[in-house]
N, C-alpha and C positions, 0 to 999 in steps of 0.2 A: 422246616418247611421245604418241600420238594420244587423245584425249578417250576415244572407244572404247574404245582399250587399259586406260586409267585407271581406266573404268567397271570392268571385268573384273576389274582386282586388287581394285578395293576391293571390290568385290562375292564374290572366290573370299577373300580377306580375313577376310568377314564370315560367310562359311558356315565357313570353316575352326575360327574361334573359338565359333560355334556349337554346331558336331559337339564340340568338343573340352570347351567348358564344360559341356554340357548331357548330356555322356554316360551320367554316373551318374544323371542323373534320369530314363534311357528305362526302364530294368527294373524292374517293377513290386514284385518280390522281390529280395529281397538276393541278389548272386551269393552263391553257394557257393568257400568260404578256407578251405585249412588254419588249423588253429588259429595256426601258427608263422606263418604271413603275418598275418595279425591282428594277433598281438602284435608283429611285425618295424613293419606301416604307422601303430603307435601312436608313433615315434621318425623318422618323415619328417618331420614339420614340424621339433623338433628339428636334424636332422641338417643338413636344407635352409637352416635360420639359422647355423648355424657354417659351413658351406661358403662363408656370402655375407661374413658379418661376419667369421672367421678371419684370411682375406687384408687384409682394411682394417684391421687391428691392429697387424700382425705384416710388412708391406708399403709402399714408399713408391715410387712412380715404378716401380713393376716390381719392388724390389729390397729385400730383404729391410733392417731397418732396422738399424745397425749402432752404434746411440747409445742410453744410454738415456735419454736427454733427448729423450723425444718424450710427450708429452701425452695419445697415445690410447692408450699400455701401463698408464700412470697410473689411465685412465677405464675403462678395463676391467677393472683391479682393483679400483677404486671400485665399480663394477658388480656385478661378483663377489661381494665382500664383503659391501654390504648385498643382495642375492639372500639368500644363505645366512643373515643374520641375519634376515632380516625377510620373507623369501620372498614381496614383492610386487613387480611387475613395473612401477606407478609412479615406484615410490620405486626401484629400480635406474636405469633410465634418466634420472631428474632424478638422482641420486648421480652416475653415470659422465658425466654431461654438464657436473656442476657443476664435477668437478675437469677434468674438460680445459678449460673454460672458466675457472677461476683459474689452473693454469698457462700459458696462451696470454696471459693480458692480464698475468700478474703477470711470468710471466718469459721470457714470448716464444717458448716450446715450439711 
């Protein structure tokens, strides 16, 4: 790839990610939603964090995990758990990190 060329991507690169981030900030008014889309794009973030984390739970090398002696079903219930008791988002992620972190060094999960 010629210097030229290089310029070009990274330059169609940098307008790409432009247009794309800066979208929502061109109309000066709120576009006009159904109400049901409204209440449907309050559950995208949501959804978008299970589709990514799901697979790294429940997955190892492609393949679905077939033991339960793996450390991250463990941290996920750890997770889980205190979410629902204590509903902060801190204290889940040091919860679900702590027990896969003592089963990994305690018993080599």
């Amino acid at each position: 790839m010629s210097t030229l060329e290089l310029v070009i991507v990274i330059a169609g690169m940098i307008a790409i990610t432009l247009i794309t981030r800066g979208f929502f900030f061109l109309p000066r008014a709120q576009l006009p939603m159904p109400s049901w889309l409204t209440e449907g794009l309050r559950y995208a973030p949501l959804a978008a964090m299970v589709a990514v984390v799901a697979p790294e739970i429940v997955m190892s090398q492609g393949q679905l995990i077939t033991t339960w002696k793996d450390a991250r079903l463990y941290g996920a219930a750890a997770a889980t758990g205190w979410y629902f008791w204590r509903r902060g988002m801190f204290g889940t992620i040091v919860a679900g990190t702590a027990a896969m972190l003592a089963l990994r060094l305690t018993l080599g999960w």
